[in-house]
C-alpha positions as CSV (number, residue, x, y, z in Angstrom):
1,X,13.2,-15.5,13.1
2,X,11.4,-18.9,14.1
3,X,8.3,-17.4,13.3
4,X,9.4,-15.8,10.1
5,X,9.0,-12.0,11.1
6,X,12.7,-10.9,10.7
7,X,13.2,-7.7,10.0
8,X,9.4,-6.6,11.0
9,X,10.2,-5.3,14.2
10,X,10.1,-1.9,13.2
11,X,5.8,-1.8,12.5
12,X,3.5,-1.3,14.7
13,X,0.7,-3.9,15.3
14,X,-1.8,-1.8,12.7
15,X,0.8,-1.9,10.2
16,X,0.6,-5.6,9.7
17,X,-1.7,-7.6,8.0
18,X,-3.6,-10.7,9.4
19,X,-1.2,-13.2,9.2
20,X,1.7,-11.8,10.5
21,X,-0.2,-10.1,13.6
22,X,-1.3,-14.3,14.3
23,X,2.8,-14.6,13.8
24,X,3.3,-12.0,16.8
25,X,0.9,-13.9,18.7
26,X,2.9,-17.4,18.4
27,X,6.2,-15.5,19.2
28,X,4.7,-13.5,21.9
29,X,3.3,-17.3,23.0
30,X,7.2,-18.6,22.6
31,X,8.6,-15.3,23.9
32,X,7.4,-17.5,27.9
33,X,8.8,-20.3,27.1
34,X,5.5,-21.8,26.8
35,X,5.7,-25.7,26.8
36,X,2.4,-25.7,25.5
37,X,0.9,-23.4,23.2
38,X,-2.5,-23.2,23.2
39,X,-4.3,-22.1,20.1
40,X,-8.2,-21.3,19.4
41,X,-9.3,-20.9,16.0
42,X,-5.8,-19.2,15.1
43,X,-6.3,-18.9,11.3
44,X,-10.3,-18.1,11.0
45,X,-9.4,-14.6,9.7
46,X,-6.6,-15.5,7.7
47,X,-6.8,-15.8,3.7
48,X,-6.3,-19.9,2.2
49,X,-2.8,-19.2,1.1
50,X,-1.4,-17.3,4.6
51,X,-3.4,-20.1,6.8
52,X,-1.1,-23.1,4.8
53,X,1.6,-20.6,5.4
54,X,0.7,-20.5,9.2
55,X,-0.2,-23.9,9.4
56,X,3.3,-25.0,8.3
57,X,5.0,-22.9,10.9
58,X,2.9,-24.8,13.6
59,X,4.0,-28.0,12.6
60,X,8.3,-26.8,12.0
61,X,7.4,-25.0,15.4
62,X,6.0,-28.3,17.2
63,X,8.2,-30.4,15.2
64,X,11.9,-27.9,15.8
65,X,11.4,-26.6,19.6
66,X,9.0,-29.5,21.3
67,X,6.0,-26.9,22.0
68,X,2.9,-29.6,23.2
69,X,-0.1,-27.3,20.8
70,X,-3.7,-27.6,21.7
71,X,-5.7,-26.6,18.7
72,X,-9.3,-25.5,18.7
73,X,-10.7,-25.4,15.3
74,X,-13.9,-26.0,13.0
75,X,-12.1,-26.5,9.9
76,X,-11.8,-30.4,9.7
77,X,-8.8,-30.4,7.4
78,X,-6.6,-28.2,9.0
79,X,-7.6,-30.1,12.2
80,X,-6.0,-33.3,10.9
81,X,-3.1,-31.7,8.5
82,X,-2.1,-29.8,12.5
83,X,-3.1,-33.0,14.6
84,X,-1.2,-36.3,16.0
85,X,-5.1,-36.7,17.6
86,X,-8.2,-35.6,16.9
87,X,-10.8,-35.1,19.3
88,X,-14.3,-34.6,17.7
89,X,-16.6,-32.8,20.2
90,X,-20.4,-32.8,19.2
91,X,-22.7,-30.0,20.6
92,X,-25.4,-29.7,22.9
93,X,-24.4,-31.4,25.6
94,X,-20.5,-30.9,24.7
95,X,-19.4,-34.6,24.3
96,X,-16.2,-36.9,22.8
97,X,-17.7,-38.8,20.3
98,X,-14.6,-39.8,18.8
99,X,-10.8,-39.9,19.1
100,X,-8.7,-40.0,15.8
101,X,-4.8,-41.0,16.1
102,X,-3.8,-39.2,12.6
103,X,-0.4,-41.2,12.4
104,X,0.9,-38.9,9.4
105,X,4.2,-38.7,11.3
106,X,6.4,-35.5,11.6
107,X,7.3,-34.4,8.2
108,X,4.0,-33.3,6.1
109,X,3.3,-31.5,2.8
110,X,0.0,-29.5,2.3
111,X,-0.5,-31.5,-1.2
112,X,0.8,-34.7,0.3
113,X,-0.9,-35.2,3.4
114,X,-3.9,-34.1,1.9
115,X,-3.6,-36.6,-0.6
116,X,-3.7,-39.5,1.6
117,X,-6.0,-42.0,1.5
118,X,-6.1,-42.0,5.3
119,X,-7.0,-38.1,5.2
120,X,-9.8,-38.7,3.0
121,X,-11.1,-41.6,5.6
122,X,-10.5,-39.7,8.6
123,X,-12.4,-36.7,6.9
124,X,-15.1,-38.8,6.5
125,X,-15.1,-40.3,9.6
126,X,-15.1,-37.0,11.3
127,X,-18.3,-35.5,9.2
128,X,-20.2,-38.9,10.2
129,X,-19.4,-38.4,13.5
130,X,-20.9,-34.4,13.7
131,X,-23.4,-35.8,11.6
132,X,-24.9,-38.1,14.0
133,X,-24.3,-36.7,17.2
């Protein structure tokens, strides 16, 4: 239930589209008692709607059971919506060129956060960073 597949049990993997199969993957994940869940480009595949949907349950997940969540990703928004830090890697050789402390806090709201003025800096931040690295 804290991954919202109640009453799925019954299908088999094949039955079940996209984002619920990434659901089964974060309970399979929890299913260990993982203390740290790590995740690499977990909504790539995933339409716009079902990835807010999933990236909601990370954050009640992180926020409701303490799992640590180490998130690989190329989407820059959903990096800090997810993240308490952002670590921007440039390419060739793979290098920190930045560290971004997000500080939106615990509770956030895909409009909300997203709203922020300090999303739209760190954003901006982030894309100057890749951009000159």
């Amino acid at each position: 239930a804290a991954v919202g597949l109640a009453g799925q049990g019954h299908k088999h993997p094949w039955e079940m589209y996209g984002g619920m199969q990434q659901r089964v993957a974060i309970a399979r994940a929890l299913a260990y008692q993982a203390r740290i869940l790590l995740m690499d480009e977990p909504f790539a595949s995933v339409d716009a709607q079902t990835r807010f949907d999933l990236e909601d349950l990370v954050i009640d997940l992180h926020a409701n059971l303490g799992v640590t969540i180490l998130l690989v990703t190329h989407d820059i928004d959903e990096a800090l919506y997810l993240a308490d830090r952002v670590v921007v890697i440039a390419e060739k050789p793979a290098t920190v060129v930045d560290v971004i402390e997000t500080g939106f806090g615990q509770q956030r709201d895909q409009v909300e956060t997203k709203a922020d003025p300090r999303f739209a800096e760190a954003r901006a931040r982030i894309l100057h960073r890749l951009r000159t690295n």
